[in-house]
N, C-alpha and C positions, 0 to 999 in steps of 0.2 A: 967453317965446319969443325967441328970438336973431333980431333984426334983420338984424346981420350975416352970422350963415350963412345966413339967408334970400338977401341981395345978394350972398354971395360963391361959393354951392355949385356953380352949374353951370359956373363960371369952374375951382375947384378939381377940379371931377367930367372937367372936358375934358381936364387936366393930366395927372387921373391916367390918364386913358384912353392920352392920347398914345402912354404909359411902362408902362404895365400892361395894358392892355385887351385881348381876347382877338380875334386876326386870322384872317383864312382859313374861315371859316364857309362856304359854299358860298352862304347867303342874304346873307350881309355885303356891304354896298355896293350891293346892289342897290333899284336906282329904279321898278321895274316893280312898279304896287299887286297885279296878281294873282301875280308870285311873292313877294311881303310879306305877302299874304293866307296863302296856304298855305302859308307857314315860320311865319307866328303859330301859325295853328291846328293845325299838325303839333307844335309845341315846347308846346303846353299840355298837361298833364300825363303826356308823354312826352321821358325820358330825352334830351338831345345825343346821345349817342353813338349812340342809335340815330337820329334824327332823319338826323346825317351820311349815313347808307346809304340811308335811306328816301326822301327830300327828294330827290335827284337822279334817283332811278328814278322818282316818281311824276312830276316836272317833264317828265322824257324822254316819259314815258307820255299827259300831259295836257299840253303846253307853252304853251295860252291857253286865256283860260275860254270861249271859242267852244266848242275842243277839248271841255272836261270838260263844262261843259252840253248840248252832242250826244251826250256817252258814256252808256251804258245802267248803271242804279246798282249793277247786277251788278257790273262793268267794275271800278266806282270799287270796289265796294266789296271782290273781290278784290285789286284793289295796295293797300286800305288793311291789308286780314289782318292781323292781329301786332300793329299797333298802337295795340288797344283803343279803349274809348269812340268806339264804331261810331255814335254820332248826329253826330259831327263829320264822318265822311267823309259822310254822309247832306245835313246841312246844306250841305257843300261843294259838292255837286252844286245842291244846290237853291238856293245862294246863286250859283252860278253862273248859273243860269239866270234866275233876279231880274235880274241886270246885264245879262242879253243883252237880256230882254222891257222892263226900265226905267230902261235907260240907256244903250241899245245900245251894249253890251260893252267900257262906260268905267265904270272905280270911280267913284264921285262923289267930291270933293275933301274937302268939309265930312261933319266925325266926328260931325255928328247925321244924317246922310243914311245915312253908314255903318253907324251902330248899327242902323237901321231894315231892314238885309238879313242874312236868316236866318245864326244862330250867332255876330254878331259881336254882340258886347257892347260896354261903355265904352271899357275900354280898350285890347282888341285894334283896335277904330276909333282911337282916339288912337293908336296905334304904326302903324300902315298911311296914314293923315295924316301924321304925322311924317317916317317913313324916303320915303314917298313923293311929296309934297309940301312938307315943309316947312312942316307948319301948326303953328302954336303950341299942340298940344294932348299933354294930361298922359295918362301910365299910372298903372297902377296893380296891377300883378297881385301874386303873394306876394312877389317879390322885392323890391320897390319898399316893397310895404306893411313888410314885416322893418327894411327902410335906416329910412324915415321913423319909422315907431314907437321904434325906438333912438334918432335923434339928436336926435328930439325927447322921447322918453321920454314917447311915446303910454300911456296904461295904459289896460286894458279889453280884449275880444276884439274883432279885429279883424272878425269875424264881425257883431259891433255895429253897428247904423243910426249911431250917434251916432258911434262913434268912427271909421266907414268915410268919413262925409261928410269927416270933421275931417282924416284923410288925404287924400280928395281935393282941399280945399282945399291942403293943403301943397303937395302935388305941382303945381296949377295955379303956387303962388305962385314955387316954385321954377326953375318954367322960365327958361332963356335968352332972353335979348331982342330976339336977333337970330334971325330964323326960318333961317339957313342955319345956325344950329346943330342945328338940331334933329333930322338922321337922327343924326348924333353923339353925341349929348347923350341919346337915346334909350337907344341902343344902350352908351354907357356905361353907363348905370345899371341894365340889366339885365344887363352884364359883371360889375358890380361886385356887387350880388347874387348872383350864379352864383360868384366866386370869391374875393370877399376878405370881405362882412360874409355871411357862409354861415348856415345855420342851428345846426350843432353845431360848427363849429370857424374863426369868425372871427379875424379877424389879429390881431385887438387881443388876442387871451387868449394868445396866444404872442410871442417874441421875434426870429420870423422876418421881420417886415415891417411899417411903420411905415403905419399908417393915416392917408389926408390928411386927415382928422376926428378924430381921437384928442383933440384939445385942445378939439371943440364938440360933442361927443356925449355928452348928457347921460346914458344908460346906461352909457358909459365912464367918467365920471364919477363915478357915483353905483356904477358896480358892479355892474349891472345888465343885463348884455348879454344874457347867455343866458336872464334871467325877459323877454326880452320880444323880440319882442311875446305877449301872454300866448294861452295856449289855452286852448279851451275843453276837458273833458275829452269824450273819444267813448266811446260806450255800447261795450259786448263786439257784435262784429258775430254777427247773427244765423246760425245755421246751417240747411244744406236737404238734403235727399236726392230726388235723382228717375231714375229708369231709362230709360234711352236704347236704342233698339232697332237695330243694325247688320246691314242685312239685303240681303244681295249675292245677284244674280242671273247667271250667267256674270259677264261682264265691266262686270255695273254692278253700282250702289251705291243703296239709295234714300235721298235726301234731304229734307229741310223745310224750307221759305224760315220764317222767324223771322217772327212780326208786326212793323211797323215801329217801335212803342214801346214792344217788351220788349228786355229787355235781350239783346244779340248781333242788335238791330234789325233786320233784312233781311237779315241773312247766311242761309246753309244750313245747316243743321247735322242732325243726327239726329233722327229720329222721339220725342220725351220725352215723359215724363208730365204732368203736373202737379207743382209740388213741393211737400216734405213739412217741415215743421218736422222737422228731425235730434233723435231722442230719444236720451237717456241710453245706450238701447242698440246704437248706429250703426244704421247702413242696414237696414232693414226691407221684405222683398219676400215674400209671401205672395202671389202670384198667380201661377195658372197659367198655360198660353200664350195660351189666348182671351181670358182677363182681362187680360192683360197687353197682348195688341195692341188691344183693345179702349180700353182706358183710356190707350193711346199715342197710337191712333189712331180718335177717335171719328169717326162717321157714316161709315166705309169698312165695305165686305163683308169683315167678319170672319172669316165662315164658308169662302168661296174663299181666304182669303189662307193661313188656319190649314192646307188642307188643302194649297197651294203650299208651305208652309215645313217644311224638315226642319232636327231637330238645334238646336232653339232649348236656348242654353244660356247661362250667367252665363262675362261675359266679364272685362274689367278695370274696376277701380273708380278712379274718377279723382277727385283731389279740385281743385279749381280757389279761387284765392282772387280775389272781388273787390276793391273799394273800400270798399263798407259790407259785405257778405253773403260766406260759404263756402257753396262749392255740393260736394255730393259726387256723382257721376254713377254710376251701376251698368249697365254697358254689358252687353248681349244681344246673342246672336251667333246668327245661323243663315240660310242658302241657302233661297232661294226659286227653285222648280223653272221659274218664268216671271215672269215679268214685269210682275204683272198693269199692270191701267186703275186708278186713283186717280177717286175721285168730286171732289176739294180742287185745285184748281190748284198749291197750296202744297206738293205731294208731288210727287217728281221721281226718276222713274231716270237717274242720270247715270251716262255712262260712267267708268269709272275715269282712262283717258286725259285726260280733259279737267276734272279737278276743279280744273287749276289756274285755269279759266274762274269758279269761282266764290269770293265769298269765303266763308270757314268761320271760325269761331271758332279762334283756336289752339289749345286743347286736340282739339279735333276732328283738327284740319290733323296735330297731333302721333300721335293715336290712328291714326288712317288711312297713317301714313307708318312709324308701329312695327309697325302690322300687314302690312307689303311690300303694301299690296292695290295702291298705284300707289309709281314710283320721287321719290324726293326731289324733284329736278326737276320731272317733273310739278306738283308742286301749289307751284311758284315761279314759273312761266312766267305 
């Protein structure tokens, strides 16, 4: 292992930032740990570009975590819509409120204090220490692990106990020595991840741009950039099919608040079933209307609801891809002549006017907005 890139990287990493590094971020430069908090947790595994739109409307929305820990998780959890992996706005809430009840409503300084309130991990704490204090503490997220595995020409998945410690070492050892380096120094290195050692098309394999490591990267080196850092293979993502029931009463809608640790966590979304392992021969529905609200909506009066609802019929089929799972959804349509009373607190007639009050899963938010039942608007507000 090189000595010397060890003693010279973050000297060479600040240069290249100066000259390269990417400016005008709406979170860039900013000193304040709760908007450093929620530009981490919004930028993990959510696109910049979308980030740019989202990150300033929710800031406007919550602008201190006073703010967002007084807000009702509906609130949060409608301006998070759209932007997936609903346990991070969930956390958010709830980690805001950790800071008011035990710290009164000051982030702690030290990145083991950090770690210990809900959703922050190692090294979203080391990057909210860093940009916001100035502590000497290392990252470590994909972009960081990609840089290090390359120029040290890490081998193994990075997924690995053995070879995740081995990166966090590097990354502690790497750091700058002077702690006002360190919002810089930070934020370099997750520049330079994001646009010059990239995953499929770093600089070094082309002639357009001269990498300030080219002559100590031993992947460059040896030839090796793109085998590493190495993956592991992922299994074929499982598929599901389950039936969703859309059932409009004049000017409402009824809805289902989500359990808090299934997946679309607390949002609202439509009446479903349970879901099905997707067979061979796609979506499969073989039930009638009482079987069918029955098994949508167990322990409600079946029998009032069946005799409420006219015109129940097979509406659009949606297919939805997660992270690990495809979901296919087989939407049910039909008017309910009232309104009834729900026995579940979790069942809700909401007006159509006001669904932008809750949050919905996007493909829901998209279903309900193809089908004109509210205007576009509505469910952005």
């Amino acid at each position: 292992m090189s000595k010397t890139l060890i003693n010279t990287f973050s000297k060479k990493l600040l240069t290249w930032h100066a000259a390269s590094g990417r400016s005008g971020l709406p979170w860039q430069g900013n000193r304040d740990p709760y908007a450093v908090w929620v530009s981490e947790i919004m930028l993990q595994q959510t696109q910049v570009a979308t980030v740019l739109e989202r990150y300033p409307r929710f800031m406007k929305r919550f602008p201190t975590v006073k703010k967002l820990a007084a807000a009702d998780i509906d609130e949060v959890l409608a301006e998070w819509a759209g932007l997936g992996y609903y346990s991070r706005a969930r956390n958010l809430h709830a980690c805001a409120k950790q800071v008011m009840h035990d710290f009164s409503g000051k982030f702690p300084h030290d990145p083991l204090l950090l770690e210990q309130l809900k959703g922050i991990g190692r090294s979203t704490a080391g990057a909210i220490a860093a940009f916001a204090f100035h502590e000497r503490a290392p990252i470590l997220d994909a972009n960081v692990k990609r840089i290090l595995a390359r120029l040290f020409a890490i081998e193994g998945a990075v997924q690995d106990k053995a070879v995740n410690d081995r990166l966090w070492k590097l990354a502690q050892d790497l750091l700058p020595n002077q702690p006002k380096d360190m919002p810089v120094y930070t934020q370099a290195l997750m520049d330079f991840g994001a646009t010059w050692c990239t995953a499929r098309k770093p600089v070094c394999i082309s002639a357009d741009k001269k990498c300030p490591f080219a002559k100590d990267c031993q992947a460059n080196l040896s030839n090796q950039v793109l085998a590493l850092p190495q993956k592991t293979v992922k299994a074929k993502s499982p598929e599901f099919d389950c039936d969703m029931l859309l059932i409009r009463s004049g000017n409402f809608v009824l809805l289902q608040k989500r359990p808090s640790k299934a997946i679309w966590g607390g949002l609202w979304s439509l009446p479903e079933s349970p879901w099905r392992p997707r067979s061979e021969k796609g979506h499969q529905t073989a039930h009638g209307s009482k079987e069918l609200l029955a098994i949508t909506l167990p322990g409600e009066n079946i029998a009032d609801l069946a005799k409420s609802i006219r015109g129940l019929k097979s509406g659009n089929r949606i297919k939805h891809v997660f992270t690990h799972r495809r979901l296919w959804m087989q939407i049910w349509e039909a008017n309910a002549s009232k309104a009834l009373a729900f026995f579940s607190p979790n069942l809700k007639w909401v007006p159509l006017a006001q669904l932008g009050r809750y949050g919905l899963p996007q493909p829901i938010k998209i279903l309900l907005q193809g089908l004109s039942l509210v205007r576009g608007d509505d469910l952005k507000n």
